[in-house]
C-alpha positions, 0 to 999 in steps of 0.5 A: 365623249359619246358626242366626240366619237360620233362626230369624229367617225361620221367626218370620217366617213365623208358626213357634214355634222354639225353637233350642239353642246348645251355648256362650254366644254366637251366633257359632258357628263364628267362635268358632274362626276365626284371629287374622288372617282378614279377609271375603272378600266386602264389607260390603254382600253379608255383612250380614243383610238388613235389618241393613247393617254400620257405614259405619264398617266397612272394605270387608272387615271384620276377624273381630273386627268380624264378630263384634261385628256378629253379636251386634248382630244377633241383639240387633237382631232379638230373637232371643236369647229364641228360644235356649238357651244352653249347651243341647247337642243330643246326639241326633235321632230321627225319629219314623215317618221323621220324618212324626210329629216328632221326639224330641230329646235334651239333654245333660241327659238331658231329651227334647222333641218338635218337629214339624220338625228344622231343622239349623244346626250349619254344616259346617266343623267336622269337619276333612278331613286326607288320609292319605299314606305314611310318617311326618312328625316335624315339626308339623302341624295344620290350618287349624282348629287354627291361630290365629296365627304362634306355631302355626309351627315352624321356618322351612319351611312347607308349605301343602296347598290353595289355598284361601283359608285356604289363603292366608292360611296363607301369608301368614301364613307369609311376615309372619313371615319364613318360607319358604312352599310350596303343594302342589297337586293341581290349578291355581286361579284366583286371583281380585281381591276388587277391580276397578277399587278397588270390591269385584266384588260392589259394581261394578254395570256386572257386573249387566247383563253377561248370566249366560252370558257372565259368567263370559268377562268376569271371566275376563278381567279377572283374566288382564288384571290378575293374568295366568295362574297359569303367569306367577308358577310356578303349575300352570294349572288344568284348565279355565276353567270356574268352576262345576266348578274353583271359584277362590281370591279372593285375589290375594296368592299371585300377588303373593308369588311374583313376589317369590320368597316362596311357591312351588307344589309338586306333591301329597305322595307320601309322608314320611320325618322331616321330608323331604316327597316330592311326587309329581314325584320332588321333595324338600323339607325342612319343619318345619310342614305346615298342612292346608288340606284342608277339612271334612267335615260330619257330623250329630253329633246324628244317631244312626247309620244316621239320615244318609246321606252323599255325598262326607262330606256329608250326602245332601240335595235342593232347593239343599242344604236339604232331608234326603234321609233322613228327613221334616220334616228342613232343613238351613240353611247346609249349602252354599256358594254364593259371595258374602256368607254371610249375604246366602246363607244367609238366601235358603235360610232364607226358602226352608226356611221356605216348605218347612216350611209348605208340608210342614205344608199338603200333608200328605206328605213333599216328597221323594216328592211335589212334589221326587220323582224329584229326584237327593241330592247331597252338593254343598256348591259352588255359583255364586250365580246357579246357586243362587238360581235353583235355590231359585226353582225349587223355590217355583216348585214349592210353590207350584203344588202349593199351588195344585193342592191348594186346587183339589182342596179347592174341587172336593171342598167343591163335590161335598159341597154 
């Protein structure tokens, strides 16, 4: 989808695109997803804009209805002339730092040039598994290998993370009659989808709450109504602020252990067969280990020494959208500000638009001239408020150096006169 928007808005702004797609479909990484995964945001703050899901949808459709509503999109909006299809890119080469273009190559051995590199190959790809000592005879695999309750062996399993696949794991464990534990390095919250029976994001009295004392009332509406992890025997999280302990949007964790279903453990120490050690000096016999550890996100198409990483992820400035590595190079959809994807990754790709023409109008890298000084990061996680305003800020940028610069042309063609 992050390929989608990119495309869409780059047409918008008057760009020739041309996009490749290494399968036949345009659902990307929802092509993977499990059998039992739902949206965790509402129909509303996931549809492209302009493009509002079926009134006959749930409130959080099912991944087959997403990924039904995808395809319509991209047909909707005409963007499937703009790809090709079964096109893999294999590499990416700047030409002088990428000031020049780039030279792109496909698997076919055939070589295009392009004049901007925009990258939409999304970032849960790559899985992250964390090594610990010892060897574990039992089945393991991690969240992007799973599909379905079939993929558990044995009746004990072991769930590493807390995320939301995390809990879906979980849950899915636990519908099919197994025990279920949940190592944890560190406390979450585990916040409603709903308050009051309306989607957080659809409640509009939370709009005109002031952006400073937001995150004090939701807060309190989740110890008001799920209480504090420690009340069903979870580890409390280290602090209450959201922007640096991002929370798990789910509320079946609490519900399952107050019912004695699910119970957190503390992070694995080591393995010996099937035992698992955790790093209070308890023990645990399991069958199956799923890691829901995350991804890395590296650039599969960039040959090596092109992309540097921070933390596993590409180093990049501007909101995550622009290359701290190399000219005329866009990341869409490298970042997760939460709320509804779509929705978010369409803000960045009306944002990487304005940077590619503002790029083409100023004649010189961004990076060093209008973004100079400003600090790569591998950040993937932001609040959306944080983020928009972040992205405000930086066409807020372009446009007073556009502004400057057409000044400085009309001062020149004066002094020509």
């Amino acid at each position: 989808m992050t390929g989608l928007v990119a495309i869409r808005e780059l047409v918008d702004a008057g760009c020739e695109v041309q996009a490749y797609e290494r399968t036949d479909d345009v659902i990307g990484v929802w092509a993977d997803v499990y059998d039992s995964v739902q949206l965790l945001t509402p129909r509303e703050a996931t549809s492209f804009r302009g493009y509002p899901m079926p009134e006959s949808y749930p409130q959080f459709p099912t991944g087959e209805q997403y990924r039904q509503y995808i395809r319509w999109f991209a047909d909707a909006a005409g963007l499937r002339q703009y790809i090709s299809f079964n096109t893999e890119v294999v590499a990416t080469t700047p030409i002088n730092g990428g000031t020049d273009g780039w030279s792109v190559e496909l698997a076919d051995g055939t070589v295009e040039h392009f004049d901007v590199l925009v990258a939409a190959h999304g970032h849960l790809r790559a899985a992250r598994i964390p090594e610990y000592p010892g060897t574990f005879t039992g089945k393991q695999l991690h969240t992007s290998q799973y599909r379905n309750q079939d993929d558990f062996e044995g009746e004990r399993v072991l769930v590493v993370g807390s995320g939301n696949s995390a809990c879906d794991m979980v849950t899915d464990a636990i519908a099919s009659g197994r025990s279920a534990m949940m190592s944890l390095r560190s406390g979450t919250w585990f916040v409603p989808q709903s308050f009051f029976g309306t989607p957080r994001g659809n409640l509009d009295f939370l709009k005109h709450v002031p952006f400073g004392t937001l995150d004090d009332f939701n807060r309190f509406l989740v110890k008001a109504t799920v209480g504090v992890p420690s009340s069903y025997g979870f580890p409390e999280p280290a602090n209450d602020d959201w922007a640096s302990t991002p929370p798990t949007f789910s509320t079946l964790i609490p519900y399952w252990a107050q019912r004695g279903r699910v119970r957190a453990v503390p992070e694995i120490a080591r393995f010996a067969g099937d035992l698992v050690h955790f790093t209070d000096g308890s023990v645990e016999k399991v069958d199956t280990i799923i890691w829901a550890t995350g991804y890395r996100a590296p650039v599969p198409f960039a040959p090596e020494g092109v992309v540097s990483e921070i933390g596993g992820f590409p180093a990049r400035i501007v909101g995550g959208l622009i290359s701290a590595d190399a000219d005329n190079f866009y990341y869409s959809g490298m970042c997760s500000p939460r709320g509804g994807a779509p929705h978010n990754y369409g803000l960045g790709a009306q944002t990487i638009a304005k940077l590619v023409l503002a790029r083409a109008a100023l004649g010189e890298r961004l990076s060093e001239t209008v973004f100079a000084g400003e600090t790569p990061s591998g950040r993937m996680d932001w609040l959306l408020p944080v983020w928009i305003k972040e992205l405000e800020a930086a066409e807020a940028r372009l446009d007073a150096a556009l502004a400057d610069a057409a000044q400085q042309d009309a001062e020149q063609e004066l002094l020509s006169a």
